[in-house]
Backbone bond lengths (Angstrom), bond angles and torsions (degrees), N, CA, C in turn:
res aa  C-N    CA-C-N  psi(-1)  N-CA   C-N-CA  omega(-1)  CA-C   N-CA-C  phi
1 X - - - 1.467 - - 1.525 109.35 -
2 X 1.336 103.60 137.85 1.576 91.10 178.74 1.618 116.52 -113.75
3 X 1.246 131.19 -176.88 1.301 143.92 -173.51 1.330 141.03 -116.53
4 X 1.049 122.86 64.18 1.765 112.22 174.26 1.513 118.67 -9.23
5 X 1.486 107.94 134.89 1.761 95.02 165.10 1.367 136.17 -62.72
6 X 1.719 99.61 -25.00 1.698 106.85 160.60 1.318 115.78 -72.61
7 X 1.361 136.26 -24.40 1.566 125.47 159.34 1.526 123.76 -79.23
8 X 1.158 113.30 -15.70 1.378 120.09 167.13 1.804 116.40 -69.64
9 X 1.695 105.19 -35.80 1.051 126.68 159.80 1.498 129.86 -52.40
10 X 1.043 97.97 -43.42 2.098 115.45 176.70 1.261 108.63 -101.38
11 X 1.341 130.78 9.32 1.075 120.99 142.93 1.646 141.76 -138.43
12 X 1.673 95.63 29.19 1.075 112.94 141.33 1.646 138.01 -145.01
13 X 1.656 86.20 26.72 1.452 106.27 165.60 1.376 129.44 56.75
14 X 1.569 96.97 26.48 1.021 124.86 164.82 1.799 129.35 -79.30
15 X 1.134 136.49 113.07 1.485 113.40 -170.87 1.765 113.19 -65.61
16 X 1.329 136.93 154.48 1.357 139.64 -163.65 1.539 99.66 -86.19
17 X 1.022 112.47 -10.78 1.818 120.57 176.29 1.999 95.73 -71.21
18 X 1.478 111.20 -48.84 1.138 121.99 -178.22 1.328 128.49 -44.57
19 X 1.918 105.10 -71.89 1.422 111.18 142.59 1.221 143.85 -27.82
20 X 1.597 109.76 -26.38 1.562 97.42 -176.56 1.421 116.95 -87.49
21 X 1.576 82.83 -14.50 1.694 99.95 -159.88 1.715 106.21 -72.14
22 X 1.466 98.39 -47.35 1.862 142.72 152.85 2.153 94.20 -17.12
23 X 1.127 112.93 -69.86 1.577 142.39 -174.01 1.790 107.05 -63.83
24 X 1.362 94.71 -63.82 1.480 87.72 178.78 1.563 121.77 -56.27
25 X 1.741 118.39 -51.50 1.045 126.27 175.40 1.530 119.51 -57.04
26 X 1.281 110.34 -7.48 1.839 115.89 176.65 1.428 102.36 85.80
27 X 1.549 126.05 2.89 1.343 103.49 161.62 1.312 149.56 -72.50
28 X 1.679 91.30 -32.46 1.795 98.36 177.21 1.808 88.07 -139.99
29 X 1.415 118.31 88.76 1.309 107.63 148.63 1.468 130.13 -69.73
30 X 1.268 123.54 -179.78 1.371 164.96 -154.46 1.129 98.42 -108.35
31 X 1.540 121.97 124.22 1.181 118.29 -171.23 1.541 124.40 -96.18
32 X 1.507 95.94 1.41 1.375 112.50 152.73 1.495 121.10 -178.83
33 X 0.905 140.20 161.37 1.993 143.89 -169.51 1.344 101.11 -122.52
34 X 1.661 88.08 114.83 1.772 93.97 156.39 1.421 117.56 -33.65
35 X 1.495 123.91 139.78 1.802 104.13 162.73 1.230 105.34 -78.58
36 X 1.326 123.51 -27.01 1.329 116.68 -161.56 1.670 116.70 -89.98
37 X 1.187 114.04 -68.36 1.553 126.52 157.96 1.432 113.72 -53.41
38 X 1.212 134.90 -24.02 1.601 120.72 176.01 1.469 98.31 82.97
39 X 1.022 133.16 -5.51 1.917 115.32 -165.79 1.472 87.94 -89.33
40 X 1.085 80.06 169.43 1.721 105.89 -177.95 1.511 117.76 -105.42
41 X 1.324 123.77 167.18 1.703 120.13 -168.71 1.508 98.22 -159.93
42 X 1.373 109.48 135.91 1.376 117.16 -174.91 2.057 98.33 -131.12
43 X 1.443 94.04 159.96 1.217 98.25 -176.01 1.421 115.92 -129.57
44 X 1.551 132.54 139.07 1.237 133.42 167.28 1.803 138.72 1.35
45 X 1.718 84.54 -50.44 1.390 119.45 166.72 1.890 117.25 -40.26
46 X 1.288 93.91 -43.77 1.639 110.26 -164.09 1.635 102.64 -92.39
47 X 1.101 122.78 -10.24 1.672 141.24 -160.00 1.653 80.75 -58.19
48 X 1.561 133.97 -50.97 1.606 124.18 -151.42 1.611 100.60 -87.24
49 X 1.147 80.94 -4.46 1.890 78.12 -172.62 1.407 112.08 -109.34
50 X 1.262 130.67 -12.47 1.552 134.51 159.56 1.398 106.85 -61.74
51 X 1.941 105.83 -43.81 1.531 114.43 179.06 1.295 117.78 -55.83
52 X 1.415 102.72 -52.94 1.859 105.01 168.45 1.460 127.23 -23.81
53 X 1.840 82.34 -64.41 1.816 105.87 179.99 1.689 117.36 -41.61
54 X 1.436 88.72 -55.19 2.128 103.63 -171.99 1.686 93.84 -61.16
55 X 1.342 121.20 -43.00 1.414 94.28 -162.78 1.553 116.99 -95.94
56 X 1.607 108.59 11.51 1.213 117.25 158.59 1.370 112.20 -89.06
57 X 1.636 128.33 -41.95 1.472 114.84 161.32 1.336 122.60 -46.49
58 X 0.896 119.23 -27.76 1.973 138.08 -178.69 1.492 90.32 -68.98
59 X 0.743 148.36 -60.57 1.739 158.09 -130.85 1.503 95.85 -127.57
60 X 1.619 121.97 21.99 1.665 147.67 136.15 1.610 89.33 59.37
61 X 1.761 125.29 39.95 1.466 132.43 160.27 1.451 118.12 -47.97
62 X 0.826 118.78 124.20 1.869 114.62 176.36 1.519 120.19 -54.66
63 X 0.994 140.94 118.33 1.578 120.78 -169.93 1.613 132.62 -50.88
64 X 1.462 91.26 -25.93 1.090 115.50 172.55 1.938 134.99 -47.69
65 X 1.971 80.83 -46.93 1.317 109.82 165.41 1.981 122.74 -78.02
66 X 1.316 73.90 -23.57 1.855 77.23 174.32 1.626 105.62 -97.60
67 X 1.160 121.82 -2.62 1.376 90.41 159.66 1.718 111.81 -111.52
68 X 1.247 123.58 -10.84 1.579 105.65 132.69 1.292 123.61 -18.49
69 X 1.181 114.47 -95.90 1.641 126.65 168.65 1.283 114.67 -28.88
70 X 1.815 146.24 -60.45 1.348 120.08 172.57 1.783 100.09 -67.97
71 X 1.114 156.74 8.42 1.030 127.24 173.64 1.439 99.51 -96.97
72 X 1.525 131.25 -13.72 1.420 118.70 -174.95 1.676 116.81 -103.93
73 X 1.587 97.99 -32.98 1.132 101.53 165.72 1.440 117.80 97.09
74 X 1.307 132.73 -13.02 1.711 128.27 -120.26 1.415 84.32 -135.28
75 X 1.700 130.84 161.35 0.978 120.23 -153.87 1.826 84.68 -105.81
76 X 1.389 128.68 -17.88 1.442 115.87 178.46 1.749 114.46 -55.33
77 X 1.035 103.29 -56.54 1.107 114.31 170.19 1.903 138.03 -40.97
78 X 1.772 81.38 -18.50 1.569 104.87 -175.15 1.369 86.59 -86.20
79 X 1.488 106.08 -62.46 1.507 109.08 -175.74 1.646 129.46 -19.00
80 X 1.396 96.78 -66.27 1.411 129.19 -165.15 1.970 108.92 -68.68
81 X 1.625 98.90 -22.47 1.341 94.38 172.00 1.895 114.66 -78.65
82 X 1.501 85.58 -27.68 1.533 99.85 -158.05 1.609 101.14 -85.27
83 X 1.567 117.07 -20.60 1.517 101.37 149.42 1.278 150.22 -87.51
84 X 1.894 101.55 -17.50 1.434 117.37 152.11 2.067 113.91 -35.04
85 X 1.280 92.12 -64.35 1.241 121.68 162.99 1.945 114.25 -14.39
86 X 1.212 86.77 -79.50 1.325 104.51 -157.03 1.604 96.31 -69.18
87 X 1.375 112.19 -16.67 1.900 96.66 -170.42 1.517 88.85 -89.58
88 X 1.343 125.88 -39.60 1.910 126.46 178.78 1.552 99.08 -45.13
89 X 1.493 125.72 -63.40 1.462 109.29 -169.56 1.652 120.24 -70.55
90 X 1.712 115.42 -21.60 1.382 107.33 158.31 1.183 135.61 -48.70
91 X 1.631 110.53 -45.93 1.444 133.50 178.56 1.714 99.86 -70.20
92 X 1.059 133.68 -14.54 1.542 136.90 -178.48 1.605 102.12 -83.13
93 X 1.730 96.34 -53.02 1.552 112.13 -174.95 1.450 118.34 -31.69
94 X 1.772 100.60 -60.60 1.590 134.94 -175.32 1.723 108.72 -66.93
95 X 1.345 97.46 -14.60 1.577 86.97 175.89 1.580 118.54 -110.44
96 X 1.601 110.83 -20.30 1.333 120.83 143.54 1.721 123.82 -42.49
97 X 1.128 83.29 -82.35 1.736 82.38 159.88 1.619 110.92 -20.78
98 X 1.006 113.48 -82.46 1.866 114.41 -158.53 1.687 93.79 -75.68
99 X 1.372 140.39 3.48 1.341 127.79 147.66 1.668 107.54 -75.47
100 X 0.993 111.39 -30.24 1.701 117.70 171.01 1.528 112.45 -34.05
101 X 1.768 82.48 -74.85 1.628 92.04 -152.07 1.689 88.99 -66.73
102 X 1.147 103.33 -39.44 2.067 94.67 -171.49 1.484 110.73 -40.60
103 X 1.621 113.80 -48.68 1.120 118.99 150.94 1.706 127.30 15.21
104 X 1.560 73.69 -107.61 1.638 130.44 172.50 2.349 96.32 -41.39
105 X 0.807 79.95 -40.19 1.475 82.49 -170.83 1.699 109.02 -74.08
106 X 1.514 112.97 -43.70 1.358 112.58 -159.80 1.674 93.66 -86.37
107 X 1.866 108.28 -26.63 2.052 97.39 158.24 1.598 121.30 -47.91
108 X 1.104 112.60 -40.42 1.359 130.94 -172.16 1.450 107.77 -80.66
109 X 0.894 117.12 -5.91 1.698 108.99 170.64 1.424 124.16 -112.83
110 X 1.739 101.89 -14.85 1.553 106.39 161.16 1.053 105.85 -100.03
111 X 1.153 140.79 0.17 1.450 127.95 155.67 1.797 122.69 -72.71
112 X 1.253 108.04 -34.76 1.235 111.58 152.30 1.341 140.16 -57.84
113 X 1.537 112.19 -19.39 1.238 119.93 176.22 1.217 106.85 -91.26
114 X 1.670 115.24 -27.52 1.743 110.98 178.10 1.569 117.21 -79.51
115 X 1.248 108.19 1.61 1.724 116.32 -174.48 1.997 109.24 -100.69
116 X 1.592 98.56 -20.95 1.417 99.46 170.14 0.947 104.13 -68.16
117 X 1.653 108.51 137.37 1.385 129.89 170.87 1.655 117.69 -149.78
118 X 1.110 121.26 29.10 1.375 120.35 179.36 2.048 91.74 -149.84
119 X 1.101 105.33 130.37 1.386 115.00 -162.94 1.750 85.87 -113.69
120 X 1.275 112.36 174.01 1.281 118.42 156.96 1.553 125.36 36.00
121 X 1.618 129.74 7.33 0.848 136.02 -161.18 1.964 93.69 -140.27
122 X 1.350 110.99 116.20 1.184 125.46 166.23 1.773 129.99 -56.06
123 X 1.122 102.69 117.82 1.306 111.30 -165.42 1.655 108.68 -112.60
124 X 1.157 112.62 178.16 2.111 128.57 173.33 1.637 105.19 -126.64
125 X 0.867 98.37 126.51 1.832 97.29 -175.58 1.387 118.20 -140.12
126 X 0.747 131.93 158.95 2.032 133.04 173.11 1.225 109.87 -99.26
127 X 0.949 123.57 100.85 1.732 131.46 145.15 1.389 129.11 -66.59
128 X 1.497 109.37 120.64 1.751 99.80 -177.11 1.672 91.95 -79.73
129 X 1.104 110.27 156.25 1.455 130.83 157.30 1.485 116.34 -47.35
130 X 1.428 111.29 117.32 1.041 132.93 -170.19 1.644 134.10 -113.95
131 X 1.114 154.76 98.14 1.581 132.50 -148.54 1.977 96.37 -97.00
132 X 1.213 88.19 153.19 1.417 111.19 -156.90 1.835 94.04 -122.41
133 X 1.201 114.23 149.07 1.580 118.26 151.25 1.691 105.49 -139.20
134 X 1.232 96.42 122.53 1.658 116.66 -172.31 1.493 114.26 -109.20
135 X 1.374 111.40 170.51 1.758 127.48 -164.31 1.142 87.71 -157.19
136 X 1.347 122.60 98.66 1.962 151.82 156.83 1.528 104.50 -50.91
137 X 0.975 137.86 77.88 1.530 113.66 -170.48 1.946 84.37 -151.35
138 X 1.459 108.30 140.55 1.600 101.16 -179.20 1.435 101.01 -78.14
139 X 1.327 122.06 158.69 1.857 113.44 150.02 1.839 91.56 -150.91
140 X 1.436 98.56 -160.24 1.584 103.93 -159.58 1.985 90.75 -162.10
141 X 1.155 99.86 -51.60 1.523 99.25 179.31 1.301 130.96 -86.97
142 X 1.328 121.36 154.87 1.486 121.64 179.68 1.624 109.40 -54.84
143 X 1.374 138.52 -47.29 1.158 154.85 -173.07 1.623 101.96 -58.89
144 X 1.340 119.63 -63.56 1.462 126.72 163.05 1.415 117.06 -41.37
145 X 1.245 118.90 -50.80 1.484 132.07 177.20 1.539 108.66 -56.28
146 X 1.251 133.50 -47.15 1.030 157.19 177.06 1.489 110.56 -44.94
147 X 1.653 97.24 -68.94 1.745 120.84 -172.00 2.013 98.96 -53.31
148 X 1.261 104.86 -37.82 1.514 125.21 -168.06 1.420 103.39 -56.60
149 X 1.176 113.66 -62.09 1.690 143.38 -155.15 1.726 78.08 -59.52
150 X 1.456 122.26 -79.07 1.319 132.75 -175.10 1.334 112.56 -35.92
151 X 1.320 120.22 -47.01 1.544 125.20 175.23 1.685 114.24 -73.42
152 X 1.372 111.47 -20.44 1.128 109.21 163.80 1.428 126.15 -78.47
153 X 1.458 125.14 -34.74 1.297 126.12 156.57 1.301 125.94 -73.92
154 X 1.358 143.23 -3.89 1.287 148.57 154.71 1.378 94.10 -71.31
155 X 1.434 135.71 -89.23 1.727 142.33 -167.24 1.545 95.27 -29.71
156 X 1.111 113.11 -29.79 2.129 113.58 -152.08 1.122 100.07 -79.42
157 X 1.253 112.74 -47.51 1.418 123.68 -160.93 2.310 109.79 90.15
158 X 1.021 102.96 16.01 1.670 107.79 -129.87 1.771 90.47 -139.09
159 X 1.248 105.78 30.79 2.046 130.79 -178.81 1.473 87.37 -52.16
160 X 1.587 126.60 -62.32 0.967 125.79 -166.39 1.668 124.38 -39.92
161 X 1.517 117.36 -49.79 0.935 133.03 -166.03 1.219 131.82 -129.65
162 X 2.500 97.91 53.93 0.711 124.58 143.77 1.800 144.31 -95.22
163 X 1.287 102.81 70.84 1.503 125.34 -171.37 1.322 112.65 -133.31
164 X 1.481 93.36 158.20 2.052 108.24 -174.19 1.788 95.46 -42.67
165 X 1.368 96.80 139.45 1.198 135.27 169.80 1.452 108.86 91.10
166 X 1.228 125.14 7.20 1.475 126.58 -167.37 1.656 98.13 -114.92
167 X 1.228 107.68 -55.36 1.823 115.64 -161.50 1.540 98.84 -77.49
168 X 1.328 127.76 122.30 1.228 99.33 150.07 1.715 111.23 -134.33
169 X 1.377 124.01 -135.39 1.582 121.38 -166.00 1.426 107.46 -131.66
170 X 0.930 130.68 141.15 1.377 135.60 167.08 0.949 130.43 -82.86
171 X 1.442 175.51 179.40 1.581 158.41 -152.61 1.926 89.32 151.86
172 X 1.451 107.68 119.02 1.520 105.25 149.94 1.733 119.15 -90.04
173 X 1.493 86.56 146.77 1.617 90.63 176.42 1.551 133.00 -54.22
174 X 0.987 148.34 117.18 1.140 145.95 151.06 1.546 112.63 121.37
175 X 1.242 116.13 12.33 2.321 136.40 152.68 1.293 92.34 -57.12
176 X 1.150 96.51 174.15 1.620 142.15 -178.01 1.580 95.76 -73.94
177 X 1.298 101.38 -49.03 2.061 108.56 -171.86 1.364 109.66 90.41
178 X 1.116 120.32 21.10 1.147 103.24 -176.84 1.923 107.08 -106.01
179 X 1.808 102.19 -13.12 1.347 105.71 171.10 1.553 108.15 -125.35
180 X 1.492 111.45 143.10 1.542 116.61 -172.99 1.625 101.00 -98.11
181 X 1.412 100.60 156.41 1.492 114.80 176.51 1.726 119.73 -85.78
182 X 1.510 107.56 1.49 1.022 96.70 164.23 1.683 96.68 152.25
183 X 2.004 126.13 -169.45 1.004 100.99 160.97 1.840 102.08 -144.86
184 X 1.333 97.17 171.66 1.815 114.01 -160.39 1.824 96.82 -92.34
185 X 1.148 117.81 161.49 1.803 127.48 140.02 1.109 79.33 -141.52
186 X 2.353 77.47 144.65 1.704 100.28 167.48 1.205 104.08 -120.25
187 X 1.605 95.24 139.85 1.579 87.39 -143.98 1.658 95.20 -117.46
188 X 1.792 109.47 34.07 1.438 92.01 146.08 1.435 109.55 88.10
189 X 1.237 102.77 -163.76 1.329 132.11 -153.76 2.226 99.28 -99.92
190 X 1.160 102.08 -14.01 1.370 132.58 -178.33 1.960 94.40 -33.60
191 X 2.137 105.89 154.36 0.917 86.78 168.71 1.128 139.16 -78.45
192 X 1.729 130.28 155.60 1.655 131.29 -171.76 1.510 119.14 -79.35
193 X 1.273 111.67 19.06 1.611 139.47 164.53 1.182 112.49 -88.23
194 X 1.413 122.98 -51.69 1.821 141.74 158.76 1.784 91.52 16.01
195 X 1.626 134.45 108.70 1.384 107.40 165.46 2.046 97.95 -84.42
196 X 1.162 98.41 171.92 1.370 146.00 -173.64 1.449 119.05 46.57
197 X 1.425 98.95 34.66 1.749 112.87 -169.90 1.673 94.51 -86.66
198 X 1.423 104.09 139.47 1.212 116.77 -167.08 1.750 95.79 -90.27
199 X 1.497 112.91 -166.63 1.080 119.82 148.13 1.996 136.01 -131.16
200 X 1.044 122.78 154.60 1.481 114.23 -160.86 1.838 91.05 -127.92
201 X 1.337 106.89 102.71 1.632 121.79 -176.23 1.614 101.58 -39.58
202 X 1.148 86.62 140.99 1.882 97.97 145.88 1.245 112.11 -90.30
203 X 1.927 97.93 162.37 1.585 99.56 178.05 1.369 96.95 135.51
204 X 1.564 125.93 -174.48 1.185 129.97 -163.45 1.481 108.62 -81.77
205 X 1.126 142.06 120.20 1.345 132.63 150.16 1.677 127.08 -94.31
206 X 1.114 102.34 165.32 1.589 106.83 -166.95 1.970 102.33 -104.97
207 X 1.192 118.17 103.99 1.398 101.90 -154.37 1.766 96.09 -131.98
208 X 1.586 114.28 171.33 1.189 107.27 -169.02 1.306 97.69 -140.05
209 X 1.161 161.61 160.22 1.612 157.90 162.44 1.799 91.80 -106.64
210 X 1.549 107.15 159.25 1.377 99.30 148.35 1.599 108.43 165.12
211 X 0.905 131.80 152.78 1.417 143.02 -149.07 1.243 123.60 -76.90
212 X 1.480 158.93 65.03 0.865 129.63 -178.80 1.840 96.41 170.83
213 X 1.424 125.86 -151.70 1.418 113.90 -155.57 1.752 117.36 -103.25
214 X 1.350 128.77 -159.27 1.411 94.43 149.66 1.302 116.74 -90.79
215 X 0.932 121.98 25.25 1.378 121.52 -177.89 1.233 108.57 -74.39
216 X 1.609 111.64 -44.19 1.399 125.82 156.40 1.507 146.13 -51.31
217 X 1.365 105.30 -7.01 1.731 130.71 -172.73 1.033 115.20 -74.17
218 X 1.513 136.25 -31.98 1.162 144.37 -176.69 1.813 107.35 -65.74
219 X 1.348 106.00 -50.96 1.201 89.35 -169.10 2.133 113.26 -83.51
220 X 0.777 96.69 -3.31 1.728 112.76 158.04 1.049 106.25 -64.90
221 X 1.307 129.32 -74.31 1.541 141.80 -169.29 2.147 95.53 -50.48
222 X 1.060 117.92 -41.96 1.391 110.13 175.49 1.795 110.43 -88.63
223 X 1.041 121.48 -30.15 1.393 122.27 148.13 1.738 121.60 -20.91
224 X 1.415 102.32 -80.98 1.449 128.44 167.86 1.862 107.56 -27.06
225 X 1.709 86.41 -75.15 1.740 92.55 174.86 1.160 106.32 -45.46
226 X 1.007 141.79 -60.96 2.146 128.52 -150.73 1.663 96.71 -67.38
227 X 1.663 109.81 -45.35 1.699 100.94 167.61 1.160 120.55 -40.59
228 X 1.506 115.09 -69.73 1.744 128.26 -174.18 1.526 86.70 -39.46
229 X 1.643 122.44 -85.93 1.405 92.72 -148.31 1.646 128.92 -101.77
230 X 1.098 113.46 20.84 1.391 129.00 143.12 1.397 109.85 -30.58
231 X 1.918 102.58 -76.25 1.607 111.59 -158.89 1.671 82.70 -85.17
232 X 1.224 125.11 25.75 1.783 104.74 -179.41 1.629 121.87 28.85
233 X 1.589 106.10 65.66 1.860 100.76 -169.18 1.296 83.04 -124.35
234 X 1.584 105.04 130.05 1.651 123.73 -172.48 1.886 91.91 -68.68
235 X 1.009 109.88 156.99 1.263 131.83 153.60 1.362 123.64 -120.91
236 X 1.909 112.75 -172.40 1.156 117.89 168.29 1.232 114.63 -162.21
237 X 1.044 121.06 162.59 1.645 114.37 167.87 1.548 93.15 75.98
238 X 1.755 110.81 -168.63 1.536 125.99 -157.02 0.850 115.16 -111.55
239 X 1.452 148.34 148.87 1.521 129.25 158.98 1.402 121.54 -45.37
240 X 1.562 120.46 140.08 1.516 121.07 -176.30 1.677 92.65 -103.34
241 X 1.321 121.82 140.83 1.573 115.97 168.92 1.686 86.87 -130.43
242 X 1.402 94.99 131.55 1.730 97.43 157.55 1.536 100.19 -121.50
243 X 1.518 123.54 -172.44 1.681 124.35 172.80 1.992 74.72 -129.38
244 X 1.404 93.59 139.13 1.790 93.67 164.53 1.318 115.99 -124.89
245 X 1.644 108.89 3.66 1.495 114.50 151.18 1.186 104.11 -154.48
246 X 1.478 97.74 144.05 1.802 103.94 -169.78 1.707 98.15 -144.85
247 X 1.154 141.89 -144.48 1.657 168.91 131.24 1.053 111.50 -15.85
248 X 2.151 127.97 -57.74 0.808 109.70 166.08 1.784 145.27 -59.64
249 X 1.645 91.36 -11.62 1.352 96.78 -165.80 1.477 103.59 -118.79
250 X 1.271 116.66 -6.65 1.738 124.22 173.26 1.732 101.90 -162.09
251 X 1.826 93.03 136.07 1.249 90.33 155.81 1.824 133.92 -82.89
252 X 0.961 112.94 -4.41 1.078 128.44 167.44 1.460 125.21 -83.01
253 X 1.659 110.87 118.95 1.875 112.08 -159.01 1.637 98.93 -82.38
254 X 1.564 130.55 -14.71 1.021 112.97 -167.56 1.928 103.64 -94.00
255 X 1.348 94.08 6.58 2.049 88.28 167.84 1.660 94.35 -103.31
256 X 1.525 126.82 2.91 1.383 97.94 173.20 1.656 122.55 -68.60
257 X 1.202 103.91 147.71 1.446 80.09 160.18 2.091 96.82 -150.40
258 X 1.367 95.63 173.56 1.334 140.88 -164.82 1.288 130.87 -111.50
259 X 1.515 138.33 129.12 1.342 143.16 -145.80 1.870 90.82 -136.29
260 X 1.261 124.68 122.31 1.524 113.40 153.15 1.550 101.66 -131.86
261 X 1.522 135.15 122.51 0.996 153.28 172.11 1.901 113.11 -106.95
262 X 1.410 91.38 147.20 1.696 97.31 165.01 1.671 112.51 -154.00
263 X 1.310 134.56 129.63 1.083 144.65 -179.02 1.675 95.26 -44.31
264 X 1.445 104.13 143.59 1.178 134.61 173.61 1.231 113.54 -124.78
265 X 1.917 113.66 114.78 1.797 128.09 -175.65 1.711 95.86 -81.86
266 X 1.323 85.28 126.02 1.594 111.63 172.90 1.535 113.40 -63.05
């Protein structure tokens, strides 16, 4: 019995644009052409081998590679595509995955910004432990800051997941503030293989929210100090500054706002 390409079409749900395309490339011909009408006719015979085809398109085969395969026929050959195969969609798997958690991460950072609610007013907070990969380098200017950020995502490997809530600045305690010691990416949910990823403790930090640019940081950063040693509470480590809304995310400077944290010794 033979087959129209539109019944070959409706019953394997294939579109006839597909098939032809299928035909031309030598993968799934026609088991024979009108001379006169030009249509094409397929036969019963070929039914396991269209099936082949679909569930190698399913299993995202290159066409290229499948018509290798109907021209050889042989089941090594099936093999060998279908393990090529299988390591491409692992390696897809593993990178899905880490679009996940990046995901998962950039939810988690506007949710944090929608839960601030005390601006300008010094707080104690818990930080889980976090791994960091940093670039030690002093600067002072926006332009420097800039050049940094870039050198930090080249060194990182980690281009992707340079955006608000990830990058922030480093500042040692007890400068002028007017020059930083360098700057951080947090790099998340990222893998814990990552080489030269630092780490950023858990534990209480001493942290401040508050509105406005870095232009404004300095006098925070001396803020902070009269707290620290007022209540005499040891610290450690550097000031962390991130911006968690800035330009990119409003044009308006009075919705920016600003994070400066510093580990607090138990």
């Amino acid at each position: 019995m033979k087959y129209s390409i539109g019944e070959m079409s409706r019953l394997f749900d294939i579109p006839v644009t597909t098939l032809r395309h299928y035909d031309n490339k030598g993968i799934f011909k026609a088991a024979y052409v009108d001379d006169e009408s030009g249509y094409r006719y397929y036969t019963s015979d070929q039914f396991e081998l269209l099936n082949n085809i679909v569930n190698l398109r399913y299993s995202e085969i290159p066409l290229e590679k499948i018509r290798e395969y109907t021209e050889k026929g042989d089941t090594t050959s099936l093999k060998e595509m279908f393990l090529v195969q299988q390591t491409e969609v692992r390696t897809r798997i593993e990178e899905l995955k880490k679009i996940e958690r990046s995901i998962g991460d950039r939810l988690a950072y506007i949710g944090e910004i929608e839960e601030i609610d005390r601006f300008d007013e010094i707080i104690i907070r818990k930080r889980s432990r976090r791994r960091i990969f940093t670039v030690d380098k002093e600067f002072q200017s926006e332009e420097e800051l800039e050049l940094l950020v870039r050198e930090l995502g080249s060194n990182s490997n980690f281009s992707y997941s340079l955006v608000l809530g990830n990058v922030g600045l480093l500042m040692e305690r007890g400068r002028e503030y007017s020059k930083y010691r360098g700057v951080y990416l947090n790099t998340g949910s990222l893998d814990e293989n990552e080489p030269e990823v630092e780490e950023q403790p858990g534990g209480e930090y001493i942290t401040i929210h508050f509105k406005g640019t870095r232009r404004d940081s300095c006098r925070y950063y001396q803020k902070l100090d009269r707290y620290i040693d007022e209540n005499n509470i040891s610290i450690e480590g550097p000031y962390y500054e991130m911006a968690l809304v800035c330009d990119s995310l409003s044009s308006d400077e009075k919705r920016y706002i600003r994070m400066i944290e510093i580990k607090k010794v138990d």
